[in-house]
mmCIF file of the N, C-alpha and C atoms, coordinates in Angstrom:
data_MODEL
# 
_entry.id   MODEL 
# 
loop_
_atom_site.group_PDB 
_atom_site.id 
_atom_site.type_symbol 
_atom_site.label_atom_id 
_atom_site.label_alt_id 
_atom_site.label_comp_id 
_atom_site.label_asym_id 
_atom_site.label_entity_id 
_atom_site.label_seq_id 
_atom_site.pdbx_PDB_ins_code 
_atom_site.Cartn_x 
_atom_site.Cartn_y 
_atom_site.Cartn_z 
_atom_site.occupancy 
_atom_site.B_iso_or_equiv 
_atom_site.pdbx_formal_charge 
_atom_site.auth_seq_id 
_atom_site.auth_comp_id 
_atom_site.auth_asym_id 
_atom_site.auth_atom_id 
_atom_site.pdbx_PDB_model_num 
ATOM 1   N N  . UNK A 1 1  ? 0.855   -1.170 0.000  1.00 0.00 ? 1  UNK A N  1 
ATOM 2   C CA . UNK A 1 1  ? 0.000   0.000  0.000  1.00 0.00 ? 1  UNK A CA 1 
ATOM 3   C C  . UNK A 1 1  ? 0.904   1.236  0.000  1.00 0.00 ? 1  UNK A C  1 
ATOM 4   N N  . UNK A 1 2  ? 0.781   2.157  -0.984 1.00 0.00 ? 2  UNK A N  1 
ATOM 5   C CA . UNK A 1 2  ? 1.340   3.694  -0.853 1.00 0.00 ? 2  UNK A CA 1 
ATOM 6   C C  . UNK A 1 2  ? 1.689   3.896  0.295  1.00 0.00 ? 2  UNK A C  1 
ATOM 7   N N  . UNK A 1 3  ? 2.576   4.865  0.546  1.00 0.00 ? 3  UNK A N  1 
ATOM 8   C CA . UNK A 1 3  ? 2.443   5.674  2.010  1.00 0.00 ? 3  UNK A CA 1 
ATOM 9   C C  . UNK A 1 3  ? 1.303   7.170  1.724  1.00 0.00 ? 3  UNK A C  1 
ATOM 10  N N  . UNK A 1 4  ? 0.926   7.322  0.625  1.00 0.00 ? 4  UNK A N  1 
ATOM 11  C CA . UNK A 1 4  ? 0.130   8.681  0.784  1.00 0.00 ? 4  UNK A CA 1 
ATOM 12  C C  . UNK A 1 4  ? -1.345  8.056  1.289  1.00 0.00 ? 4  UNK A C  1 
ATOM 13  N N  . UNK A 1 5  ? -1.201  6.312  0.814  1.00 0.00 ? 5  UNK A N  1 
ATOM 14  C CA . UNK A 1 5  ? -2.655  6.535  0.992  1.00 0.00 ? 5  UNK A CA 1 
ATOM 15  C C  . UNK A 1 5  ? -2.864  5.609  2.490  1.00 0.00 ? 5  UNK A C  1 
ATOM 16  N N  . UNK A 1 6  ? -1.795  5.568  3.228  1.00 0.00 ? 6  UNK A N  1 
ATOM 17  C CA . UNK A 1 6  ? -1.714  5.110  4.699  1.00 0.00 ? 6  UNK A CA 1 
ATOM 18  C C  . UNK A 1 6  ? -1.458  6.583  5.158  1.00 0.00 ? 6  UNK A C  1 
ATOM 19  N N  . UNK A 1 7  ? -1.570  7.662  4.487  1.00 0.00 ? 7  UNK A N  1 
ATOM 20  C CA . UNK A 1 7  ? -1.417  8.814  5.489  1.00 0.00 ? 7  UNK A CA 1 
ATOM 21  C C  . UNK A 1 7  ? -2.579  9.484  5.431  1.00 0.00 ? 7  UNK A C  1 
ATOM 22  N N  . UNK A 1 8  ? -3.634  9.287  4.031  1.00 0.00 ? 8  UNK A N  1 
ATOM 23  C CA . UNK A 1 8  ? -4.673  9.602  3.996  1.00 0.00 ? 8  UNK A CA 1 
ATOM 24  C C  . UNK A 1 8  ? -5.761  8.899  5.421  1.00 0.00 ? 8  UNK A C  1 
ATOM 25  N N  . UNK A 1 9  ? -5.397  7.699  4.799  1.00 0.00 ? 9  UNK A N  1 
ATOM 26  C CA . UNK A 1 9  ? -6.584  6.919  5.843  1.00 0.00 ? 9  UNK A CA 1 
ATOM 27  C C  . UNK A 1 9  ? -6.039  7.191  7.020  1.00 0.00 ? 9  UNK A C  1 
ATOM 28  N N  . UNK A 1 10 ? -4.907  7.845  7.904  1.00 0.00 ? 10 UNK A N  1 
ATOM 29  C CA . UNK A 1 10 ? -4.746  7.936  9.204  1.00 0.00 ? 10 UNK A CA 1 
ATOM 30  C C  . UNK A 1 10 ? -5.546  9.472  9.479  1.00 0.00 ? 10 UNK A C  1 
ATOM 31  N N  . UNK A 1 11 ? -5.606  10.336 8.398  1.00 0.00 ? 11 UNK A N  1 
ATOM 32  C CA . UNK A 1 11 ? -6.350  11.478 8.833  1.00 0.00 ? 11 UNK A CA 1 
ATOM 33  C C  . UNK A 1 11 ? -7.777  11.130 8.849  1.00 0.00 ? 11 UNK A C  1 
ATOM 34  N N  . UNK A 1 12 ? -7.803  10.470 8.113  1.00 0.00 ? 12 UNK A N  1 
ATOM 35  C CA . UNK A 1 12 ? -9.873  10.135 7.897  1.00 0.00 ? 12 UNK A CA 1 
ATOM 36  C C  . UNK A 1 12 ? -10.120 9.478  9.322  1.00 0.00 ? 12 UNK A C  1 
ATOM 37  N N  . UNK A 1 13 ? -8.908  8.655  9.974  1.00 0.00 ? 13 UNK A N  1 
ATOM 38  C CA . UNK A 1 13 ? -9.111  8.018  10.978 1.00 0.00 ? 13 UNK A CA 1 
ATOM 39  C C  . UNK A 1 13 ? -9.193  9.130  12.393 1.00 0.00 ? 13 UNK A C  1 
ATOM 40  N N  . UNK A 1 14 ? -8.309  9.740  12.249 1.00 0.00 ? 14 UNK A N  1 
ATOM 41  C CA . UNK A 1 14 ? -8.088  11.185 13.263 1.00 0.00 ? 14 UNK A CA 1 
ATOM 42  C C  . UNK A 1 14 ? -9.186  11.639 13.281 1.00 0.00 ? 14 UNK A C  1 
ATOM 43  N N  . UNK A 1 15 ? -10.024 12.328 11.891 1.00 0.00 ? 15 UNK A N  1 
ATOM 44  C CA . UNK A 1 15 ? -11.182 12.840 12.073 1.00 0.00 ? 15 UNK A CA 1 
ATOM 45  C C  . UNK A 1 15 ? -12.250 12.329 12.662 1.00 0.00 ? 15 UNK A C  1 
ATOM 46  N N  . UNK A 1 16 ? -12.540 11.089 12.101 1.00 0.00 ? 16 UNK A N  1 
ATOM 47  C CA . UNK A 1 16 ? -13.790 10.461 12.457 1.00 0.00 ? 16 UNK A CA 1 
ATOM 48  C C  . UNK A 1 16 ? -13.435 10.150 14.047 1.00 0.00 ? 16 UNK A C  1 
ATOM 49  N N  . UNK A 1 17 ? -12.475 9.670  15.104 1.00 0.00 ? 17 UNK A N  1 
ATOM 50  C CA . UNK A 1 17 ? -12.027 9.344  16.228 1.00 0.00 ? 17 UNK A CA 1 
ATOM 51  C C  . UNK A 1 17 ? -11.679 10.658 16.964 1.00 0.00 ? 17 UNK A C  1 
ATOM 52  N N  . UNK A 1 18 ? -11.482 11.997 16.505 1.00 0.00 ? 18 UNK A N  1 
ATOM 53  C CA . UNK A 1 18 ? -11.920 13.179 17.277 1.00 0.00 ? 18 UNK A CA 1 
ATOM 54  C C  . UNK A 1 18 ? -13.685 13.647 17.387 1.00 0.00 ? 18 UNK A C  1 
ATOM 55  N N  . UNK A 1 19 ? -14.371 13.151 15.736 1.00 0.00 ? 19 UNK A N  1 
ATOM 56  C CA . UNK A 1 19 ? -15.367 13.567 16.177 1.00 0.00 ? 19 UNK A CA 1 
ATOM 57  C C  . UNK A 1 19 ? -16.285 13.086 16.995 1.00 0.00 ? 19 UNK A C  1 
ATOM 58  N N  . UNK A 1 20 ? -15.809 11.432 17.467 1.00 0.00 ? 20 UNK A N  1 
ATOM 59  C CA . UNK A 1 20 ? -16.238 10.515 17.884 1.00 0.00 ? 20 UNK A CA 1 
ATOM 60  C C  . UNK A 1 20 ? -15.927 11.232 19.761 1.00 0.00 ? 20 UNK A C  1 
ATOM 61  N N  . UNK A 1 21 ? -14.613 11.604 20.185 1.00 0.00 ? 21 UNK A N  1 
ATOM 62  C CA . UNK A 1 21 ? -14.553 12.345 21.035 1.00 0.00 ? 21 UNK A CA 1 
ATOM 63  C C  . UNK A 1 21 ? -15.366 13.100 21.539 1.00 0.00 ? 21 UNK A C  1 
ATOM 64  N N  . UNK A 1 22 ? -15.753 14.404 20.327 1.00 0.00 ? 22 UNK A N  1 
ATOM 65  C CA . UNK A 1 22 ? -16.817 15.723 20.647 1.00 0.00 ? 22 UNK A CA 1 
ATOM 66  C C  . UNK A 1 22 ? -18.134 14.677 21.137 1.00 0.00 ? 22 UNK A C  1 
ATOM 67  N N  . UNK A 1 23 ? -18.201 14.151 20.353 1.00 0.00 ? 23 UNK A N  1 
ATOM 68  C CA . UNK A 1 23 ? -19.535 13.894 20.573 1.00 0.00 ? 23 UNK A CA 1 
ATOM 69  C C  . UNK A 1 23 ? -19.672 13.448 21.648 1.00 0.00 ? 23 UNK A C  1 
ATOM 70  N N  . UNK A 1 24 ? -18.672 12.633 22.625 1.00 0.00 ? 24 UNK A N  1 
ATOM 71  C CA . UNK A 1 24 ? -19.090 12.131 24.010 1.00 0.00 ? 24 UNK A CA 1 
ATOM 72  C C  . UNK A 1 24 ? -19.194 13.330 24.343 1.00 0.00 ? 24 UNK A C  1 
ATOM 73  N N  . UNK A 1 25 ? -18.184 14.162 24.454 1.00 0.00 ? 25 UNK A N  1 
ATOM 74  C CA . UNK A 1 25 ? -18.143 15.166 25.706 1.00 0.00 ? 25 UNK A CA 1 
ATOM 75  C C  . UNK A 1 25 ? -19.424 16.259 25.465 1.00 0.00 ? 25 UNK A C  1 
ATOM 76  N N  . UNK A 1 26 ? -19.874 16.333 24.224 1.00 0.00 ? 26 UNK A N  1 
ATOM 77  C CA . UNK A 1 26 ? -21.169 17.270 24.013 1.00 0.00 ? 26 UNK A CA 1 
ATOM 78  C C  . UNK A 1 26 ? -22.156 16.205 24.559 1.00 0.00 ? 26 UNK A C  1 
ATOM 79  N N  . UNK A 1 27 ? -22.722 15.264 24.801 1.00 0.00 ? 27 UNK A N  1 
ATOM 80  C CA . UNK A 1 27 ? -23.574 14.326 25.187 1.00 0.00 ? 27 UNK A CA 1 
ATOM 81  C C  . UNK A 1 27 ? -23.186 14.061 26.633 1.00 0.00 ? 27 UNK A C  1 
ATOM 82  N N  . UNK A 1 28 ? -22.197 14.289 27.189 1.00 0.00 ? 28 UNK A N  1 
ATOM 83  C CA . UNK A 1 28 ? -21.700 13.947 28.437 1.00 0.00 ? 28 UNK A CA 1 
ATOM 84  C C  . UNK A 1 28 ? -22.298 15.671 28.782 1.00 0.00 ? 28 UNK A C  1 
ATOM 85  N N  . UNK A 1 29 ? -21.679 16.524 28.715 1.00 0.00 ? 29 UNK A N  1 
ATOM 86  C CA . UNK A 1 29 ? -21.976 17.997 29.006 1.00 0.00 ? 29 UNK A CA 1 
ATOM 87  C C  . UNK A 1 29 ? -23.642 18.295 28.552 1.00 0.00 ? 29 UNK A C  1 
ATOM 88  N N  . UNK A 1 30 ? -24.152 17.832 27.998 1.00 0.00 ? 30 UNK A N  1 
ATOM 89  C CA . UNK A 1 30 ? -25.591 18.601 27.786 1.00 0.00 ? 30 UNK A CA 1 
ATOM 90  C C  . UNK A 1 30 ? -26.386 17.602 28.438 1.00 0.00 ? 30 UNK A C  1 
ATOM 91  N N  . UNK A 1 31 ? -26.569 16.361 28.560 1.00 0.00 ? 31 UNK A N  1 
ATOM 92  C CA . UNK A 1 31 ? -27.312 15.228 28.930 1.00 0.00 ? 31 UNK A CA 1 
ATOM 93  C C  . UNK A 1 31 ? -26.814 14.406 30.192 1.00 0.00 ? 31 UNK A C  1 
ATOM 94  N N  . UNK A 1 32 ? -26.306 15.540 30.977 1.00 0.00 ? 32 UNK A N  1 
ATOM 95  C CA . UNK A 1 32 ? -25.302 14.367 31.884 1.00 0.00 ? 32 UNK A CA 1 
ATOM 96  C C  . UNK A 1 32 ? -26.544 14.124 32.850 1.00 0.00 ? 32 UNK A C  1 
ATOM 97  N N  . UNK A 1 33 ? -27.478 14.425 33.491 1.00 0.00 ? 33 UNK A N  1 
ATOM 98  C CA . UNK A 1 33 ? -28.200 14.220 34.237 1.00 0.00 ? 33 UNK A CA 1 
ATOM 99  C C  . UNK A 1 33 ? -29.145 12.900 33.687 1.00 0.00 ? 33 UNK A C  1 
ATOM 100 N N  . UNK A 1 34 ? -29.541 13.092 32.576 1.00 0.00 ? 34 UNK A N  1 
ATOM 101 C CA . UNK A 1 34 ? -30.185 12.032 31.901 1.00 0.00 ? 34 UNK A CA 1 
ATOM 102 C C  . UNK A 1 34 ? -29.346 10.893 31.405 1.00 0.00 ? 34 UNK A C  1 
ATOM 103 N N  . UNK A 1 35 ? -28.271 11.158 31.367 1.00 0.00 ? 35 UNK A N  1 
ATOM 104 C CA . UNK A 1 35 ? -27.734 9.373  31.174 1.00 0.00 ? 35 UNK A CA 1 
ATOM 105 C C  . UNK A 1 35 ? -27.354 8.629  32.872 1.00 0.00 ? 35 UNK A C  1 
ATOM 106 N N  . UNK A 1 36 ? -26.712 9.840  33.869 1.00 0.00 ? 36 UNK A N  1 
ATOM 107 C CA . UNK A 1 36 ? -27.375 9.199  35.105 1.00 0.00 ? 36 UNK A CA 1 
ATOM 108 C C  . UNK A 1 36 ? -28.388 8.398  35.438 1.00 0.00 ? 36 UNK A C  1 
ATOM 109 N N  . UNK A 1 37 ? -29.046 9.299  35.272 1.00 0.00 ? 37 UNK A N  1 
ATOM 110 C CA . UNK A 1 37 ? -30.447 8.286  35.852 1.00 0.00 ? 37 UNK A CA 1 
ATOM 111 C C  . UNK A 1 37 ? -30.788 7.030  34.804 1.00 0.00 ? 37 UNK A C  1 
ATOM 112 N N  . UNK A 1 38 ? -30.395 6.873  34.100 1.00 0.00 ? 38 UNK A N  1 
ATOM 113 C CA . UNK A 1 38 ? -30.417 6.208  32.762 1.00 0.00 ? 38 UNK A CA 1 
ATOM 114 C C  . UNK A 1 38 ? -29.454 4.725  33.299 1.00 0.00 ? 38 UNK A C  1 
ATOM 115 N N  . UNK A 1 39 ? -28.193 5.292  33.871 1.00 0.00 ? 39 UNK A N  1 
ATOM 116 C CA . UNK A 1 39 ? -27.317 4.312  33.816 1.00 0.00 ? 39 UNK A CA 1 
ATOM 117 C C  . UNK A 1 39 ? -27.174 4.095  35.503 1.00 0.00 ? 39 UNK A C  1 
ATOM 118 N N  . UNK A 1 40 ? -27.681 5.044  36.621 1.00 0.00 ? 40 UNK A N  1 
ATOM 119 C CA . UNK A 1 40 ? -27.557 4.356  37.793 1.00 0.00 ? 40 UNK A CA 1 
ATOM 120 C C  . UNK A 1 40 ? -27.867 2.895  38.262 1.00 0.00 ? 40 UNK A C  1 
ATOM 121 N N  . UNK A 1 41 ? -29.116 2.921  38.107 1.00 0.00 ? 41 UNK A N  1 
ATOM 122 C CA . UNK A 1 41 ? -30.153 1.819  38.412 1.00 0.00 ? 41 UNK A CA 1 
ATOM 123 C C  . UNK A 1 41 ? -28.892 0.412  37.878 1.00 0.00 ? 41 UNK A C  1 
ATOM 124 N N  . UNK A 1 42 ? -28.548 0.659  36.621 1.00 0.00 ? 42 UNK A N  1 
ATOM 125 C CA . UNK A 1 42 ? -27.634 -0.534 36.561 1.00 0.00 ? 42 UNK A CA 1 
ATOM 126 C C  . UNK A 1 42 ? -26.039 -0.560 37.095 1.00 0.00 ? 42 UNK A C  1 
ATOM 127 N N  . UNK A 1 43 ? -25.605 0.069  37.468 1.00 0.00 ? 43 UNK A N  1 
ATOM 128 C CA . UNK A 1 43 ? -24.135 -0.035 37.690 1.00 0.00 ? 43 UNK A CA 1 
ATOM 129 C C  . UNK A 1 43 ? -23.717 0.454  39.440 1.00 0.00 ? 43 UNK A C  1 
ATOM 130 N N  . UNK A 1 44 ? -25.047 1.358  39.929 1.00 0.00 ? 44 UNK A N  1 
ATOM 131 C CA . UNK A 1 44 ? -25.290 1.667  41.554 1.00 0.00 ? 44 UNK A CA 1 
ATOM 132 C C  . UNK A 1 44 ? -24.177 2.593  41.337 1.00 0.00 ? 44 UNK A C  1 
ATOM 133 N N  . UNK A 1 45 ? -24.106 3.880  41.243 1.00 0.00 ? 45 UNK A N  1 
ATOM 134 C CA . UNK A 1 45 ? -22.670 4.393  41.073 1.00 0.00 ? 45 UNK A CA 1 
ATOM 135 C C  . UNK A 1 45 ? -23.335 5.940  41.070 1.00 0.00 ? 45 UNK A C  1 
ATOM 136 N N  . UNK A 1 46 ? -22.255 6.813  42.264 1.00 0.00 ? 46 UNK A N  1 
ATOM 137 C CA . UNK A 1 46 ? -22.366 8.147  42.427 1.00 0.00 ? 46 UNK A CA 1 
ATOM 138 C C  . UNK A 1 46 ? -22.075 8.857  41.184 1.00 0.00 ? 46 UNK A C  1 
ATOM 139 N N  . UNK A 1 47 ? -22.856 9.945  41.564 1.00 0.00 ? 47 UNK A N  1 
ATOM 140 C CA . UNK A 1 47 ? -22.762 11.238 40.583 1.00 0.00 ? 47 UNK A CA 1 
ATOM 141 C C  . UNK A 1 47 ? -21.316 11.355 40.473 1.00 0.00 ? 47 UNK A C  1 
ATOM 142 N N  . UNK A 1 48 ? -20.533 11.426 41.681 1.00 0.00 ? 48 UNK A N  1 
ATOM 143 C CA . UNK A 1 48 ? -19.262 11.788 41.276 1.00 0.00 ? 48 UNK A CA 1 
ATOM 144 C C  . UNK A 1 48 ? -18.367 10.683 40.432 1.00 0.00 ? 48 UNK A C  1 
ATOM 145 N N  . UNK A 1 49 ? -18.525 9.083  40.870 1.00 0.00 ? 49 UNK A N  1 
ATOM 146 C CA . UNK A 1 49 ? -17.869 8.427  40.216 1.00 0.00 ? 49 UNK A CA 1 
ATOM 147 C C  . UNK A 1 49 ? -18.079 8.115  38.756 1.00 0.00 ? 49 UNK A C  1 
ATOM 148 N N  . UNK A 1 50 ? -19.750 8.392  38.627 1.00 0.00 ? 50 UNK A N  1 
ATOM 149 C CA . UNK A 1 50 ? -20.169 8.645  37.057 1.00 0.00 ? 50 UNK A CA 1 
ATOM 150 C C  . UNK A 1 50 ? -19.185 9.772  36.439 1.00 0.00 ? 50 UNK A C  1 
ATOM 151 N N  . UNK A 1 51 ? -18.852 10.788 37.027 1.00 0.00 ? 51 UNK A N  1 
ATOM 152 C CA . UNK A 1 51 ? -17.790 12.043 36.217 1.00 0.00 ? 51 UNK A CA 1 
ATOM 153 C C  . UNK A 1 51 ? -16.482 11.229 36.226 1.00 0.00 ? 51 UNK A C  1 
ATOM 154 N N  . UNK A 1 52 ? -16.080 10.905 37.169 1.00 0.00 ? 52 UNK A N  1 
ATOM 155 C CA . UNK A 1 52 ? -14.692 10.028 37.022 1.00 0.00 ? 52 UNK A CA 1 
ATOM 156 C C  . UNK A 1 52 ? -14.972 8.937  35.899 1.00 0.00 ? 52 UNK A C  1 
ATOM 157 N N  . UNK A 1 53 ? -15.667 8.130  35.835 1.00 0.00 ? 53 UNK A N  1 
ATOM 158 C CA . UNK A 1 53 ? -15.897 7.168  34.844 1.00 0.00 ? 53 UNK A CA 1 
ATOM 159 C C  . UNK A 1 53 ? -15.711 7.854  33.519 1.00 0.00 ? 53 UNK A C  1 
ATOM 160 N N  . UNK A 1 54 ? -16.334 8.740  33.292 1.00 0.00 ? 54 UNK A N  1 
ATOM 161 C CA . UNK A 1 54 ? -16.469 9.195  32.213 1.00 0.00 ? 54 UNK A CA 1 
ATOM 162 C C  . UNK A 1 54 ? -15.376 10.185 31.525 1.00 0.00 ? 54 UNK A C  1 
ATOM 163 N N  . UNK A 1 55 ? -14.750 10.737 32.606 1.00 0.00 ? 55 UNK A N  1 
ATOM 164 C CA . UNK A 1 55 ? -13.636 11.716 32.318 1.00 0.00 ? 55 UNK A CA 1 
ATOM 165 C C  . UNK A 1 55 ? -12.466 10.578 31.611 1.00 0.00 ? 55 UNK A C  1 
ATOM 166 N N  . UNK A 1 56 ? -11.984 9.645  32.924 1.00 0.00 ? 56 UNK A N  1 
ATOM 167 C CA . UNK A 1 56 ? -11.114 8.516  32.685 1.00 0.00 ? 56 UNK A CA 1 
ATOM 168 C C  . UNK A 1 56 ? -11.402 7.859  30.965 1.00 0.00 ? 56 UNK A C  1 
ATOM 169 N N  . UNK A 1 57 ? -12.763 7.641  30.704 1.00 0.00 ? 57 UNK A N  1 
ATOM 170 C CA . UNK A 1 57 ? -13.033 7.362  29.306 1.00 0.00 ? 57 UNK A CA 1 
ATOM 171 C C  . UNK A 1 57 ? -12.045 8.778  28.432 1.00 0.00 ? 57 UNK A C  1 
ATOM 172 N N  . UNK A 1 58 ? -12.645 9.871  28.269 1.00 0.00 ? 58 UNK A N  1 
ATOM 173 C CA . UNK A 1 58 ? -12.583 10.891 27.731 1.00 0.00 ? 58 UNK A CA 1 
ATOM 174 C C  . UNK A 1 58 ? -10.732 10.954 27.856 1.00 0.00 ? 58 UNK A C  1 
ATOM 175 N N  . UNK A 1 59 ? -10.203 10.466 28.597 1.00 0.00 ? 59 UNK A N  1 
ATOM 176 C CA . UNK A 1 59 ? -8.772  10.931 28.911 1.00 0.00 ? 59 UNK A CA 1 
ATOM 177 C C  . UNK A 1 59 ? -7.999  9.674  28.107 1.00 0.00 ? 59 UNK A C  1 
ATOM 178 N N  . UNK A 1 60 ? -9.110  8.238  28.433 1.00 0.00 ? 60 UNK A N  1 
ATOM 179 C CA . UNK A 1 60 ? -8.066  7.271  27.824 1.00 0.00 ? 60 UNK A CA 1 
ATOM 180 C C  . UNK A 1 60 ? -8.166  7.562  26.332 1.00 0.00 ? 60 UNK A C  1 
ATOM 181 N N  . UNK A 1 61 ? -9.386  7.533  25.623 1.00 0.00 ? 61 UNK A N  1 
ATOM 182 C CA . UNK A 1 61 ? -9.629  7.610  24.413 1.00 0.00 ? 61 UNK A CA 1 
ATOM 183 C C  . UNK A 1 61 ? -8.894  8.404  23.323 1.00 0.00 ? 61 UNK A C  1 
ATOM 184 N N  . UNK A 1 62 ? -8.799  9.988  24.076 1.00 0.00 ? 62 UNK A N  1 
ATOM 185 C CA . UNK A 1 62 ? -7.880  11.029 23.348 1.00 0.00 ? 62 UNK A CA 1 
ATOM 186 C C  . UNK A 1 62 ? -6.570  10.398 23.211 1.00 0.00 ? 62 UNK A C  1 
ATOM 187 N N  . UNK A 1 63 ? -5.762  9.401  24.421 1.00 0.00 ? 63 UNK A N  1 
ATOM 188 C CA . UNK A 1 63 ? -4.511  9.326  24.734 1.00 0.00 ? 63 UNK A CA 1 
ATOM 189 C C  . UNK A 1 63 ? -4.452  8.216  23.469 1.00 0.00 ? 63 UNK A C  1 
ATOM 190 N N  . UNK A 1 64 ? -5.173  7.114  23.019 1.00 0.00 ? 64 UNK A N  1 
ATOM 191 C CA . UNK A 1 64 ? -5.619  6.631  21.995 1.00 0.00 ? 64 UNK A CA 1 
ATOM 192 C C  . UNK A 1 64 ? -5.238  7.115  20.889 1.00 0.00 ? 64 UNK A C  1 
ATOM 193 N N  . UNK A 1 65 ? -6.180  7.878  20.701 1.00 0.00 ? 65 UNK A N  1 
ATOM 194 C CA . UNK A 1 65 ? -6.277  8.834  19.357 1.00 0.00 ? 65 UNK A CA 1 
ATOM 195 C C  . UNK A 1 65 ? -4.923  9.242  19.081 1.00 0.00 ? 65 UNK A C  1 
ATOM 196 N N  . UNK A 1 66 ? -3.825  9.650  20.166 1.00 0.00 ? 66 UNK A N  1 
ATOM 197 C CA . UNK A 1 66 ? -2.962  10.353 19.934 1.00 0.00 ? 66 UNK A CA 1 
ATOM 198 C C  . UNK A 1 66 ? -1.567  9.359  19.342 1.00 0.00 ? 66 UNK A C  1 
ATOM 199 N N  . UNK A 1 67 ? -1.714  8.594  20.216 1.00 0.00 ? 67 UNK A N  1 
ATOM 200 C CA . UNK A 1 67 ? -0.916  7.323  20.283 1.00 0.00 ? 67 UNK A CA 1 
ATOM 201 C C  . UNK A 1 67 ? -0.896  6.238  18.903 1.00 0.00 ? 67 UNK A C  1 
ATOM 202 N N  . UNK A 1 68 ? -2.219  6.005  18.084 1.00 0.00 ? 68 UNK A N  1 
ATOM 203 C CA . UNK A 1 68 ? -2.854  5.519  17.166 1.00 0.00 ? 68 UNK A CA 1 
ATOM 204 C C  . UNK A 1 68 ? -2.645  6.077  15.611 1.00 0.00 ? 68 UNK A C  1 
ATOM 205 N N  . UNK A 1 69 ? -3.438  7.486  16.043 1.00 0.00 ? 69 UNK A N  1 
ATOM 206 C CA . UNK A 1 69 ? -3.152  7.796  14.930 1.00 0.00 ? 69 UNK A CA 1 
ATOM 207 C C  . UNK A 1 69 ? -2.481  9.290  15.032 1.00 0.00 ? 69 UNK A C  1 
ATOM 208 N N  . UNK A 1 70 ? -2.166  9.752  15.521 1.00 0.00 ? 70 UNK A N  1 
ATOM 209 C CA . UNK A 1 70 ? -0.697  11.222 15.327 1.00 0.00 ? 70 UNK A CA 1 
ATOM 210 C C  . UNK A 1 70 ? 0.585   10.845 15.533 1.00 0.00 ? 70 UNK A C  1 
ATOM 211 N N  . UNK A 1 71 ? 0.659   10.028 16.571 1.00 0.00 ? 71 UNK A N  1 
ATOM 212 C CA . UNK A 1 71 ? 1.953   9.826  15.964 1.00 0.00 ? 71 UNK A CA 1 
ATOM 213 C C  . UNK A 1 71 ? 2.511   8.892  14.932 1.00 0.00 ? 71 UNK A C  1 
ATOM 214 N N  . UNK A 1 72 ? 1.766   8.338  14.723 1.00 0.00 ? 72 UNK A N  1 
ATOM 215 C CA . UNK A 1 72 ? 1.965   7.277  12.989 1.00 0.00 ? 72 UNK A CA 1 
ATOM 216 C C  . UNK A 1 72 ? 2.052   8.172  11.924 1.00 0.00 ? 72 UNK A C  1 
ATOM 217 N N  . UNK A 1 73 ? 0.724   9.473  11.745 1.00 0.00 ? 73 UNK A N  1 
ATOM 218 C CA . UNK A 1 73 ? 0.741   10.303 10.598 1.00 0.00 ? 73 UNK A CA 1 
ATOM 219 C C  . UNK A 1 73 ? 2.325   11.177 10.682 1.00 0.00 ? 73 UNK A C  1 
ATOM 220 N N  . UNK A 1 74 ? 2.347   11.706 12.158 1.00 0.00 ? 74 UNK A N  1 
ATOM 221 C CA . UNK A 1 74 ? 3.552   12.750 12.251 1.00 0.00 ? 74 UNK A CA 1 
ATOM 222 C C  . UNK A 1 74 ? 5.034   11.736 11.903 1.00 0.00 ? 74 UNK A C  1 
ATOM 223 N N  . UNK A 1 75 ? 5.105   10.817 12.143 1.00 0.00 ? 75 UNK A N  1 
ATOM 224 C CA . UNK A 1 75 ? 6.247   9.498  11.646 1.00 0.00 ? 75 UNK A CA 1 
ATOM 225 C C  . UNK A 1 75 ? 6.299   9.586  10.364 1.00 0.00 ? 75 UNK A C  1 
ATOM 226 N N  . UNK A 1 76 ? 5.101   9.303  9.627  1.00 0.00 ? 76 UNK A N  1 
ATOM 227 C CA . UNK A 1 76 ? 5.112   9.249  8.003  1.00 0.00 ? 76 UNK A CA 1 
ATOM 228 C C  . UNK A 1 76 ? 5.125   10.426 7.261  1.00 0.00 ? 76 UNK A C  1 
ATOM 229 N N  . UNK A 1 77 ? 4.672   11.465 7.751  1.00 0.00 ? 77 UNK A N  1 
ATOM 230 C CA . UNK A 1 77 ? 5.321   12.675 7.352  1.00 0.00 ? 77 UNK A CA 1 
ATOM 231 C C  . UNK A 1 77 ? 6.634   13.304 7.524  1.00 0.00 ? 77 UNK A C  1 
ATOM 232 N N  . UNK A 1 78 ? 7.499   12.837 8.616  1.00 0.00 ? 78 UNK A N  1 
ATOM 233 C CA . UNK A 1 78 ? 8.700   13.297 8.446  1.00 0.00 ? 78 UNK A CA 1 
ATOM 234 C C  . UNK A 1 78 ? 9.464   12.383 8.067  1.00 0.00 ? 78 UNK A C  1 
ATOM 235 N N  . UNK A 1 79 ? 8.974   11.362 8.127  1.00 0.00 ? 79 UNK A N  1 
ATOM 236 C CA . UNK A 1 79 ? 10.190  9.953  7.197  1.00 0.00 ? 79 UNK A CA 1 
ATOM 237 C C  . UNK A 1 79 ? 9.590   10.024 5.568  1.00 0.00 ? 79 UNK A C  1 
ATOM 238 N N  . UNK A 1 80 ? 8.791   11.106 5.271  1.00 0.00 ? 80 UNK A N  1 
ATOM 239 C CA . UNK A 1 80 ? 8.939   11.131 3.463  1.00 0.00 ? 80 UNK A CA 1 
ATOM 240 C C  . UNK A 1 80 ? 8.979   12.773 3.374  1.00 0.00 ? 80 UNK A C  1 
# 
């Protein structure tokens, strides 16, 4: 496979896996009360540890994203 078109698909991948990001944290920030109550009943879990749960998501995921696909694209851009 090319390297332009393993550098293409790592941005299409960046994009779609940042927007995949926004979208928790806009759904986490506008709806957080309603996925509480949504998700207490099954997991028995404080308001606060629901924010930790969810931050810890939000923190591993980016670290992901970064790890996955930036530094692979930033590799293949300075090795061509």
């Amino acid at each position: 496979m090319p390297l332009a078109t393993v550098k293409i698909a790592l941005l299409w991948c960046l994009a779609f896996n940042y927007a995949v990001l926004l979208l928790w944290f806009i759904v986490i920030t506008v709806a957080h009360d309603l996925l509480y109550r949504i998700s207490a009943p099954w997991f028995r879990v404080s308001t606060q540890a629901f924010d930790a749960i969810n931050y810890g998501g939000l923190v591993a995921y980016k670290s992901f994203i970064l790890f996955f696909n930036v530094v692979p694209y930033v590799a293949l851009v300075v090795a061509t």
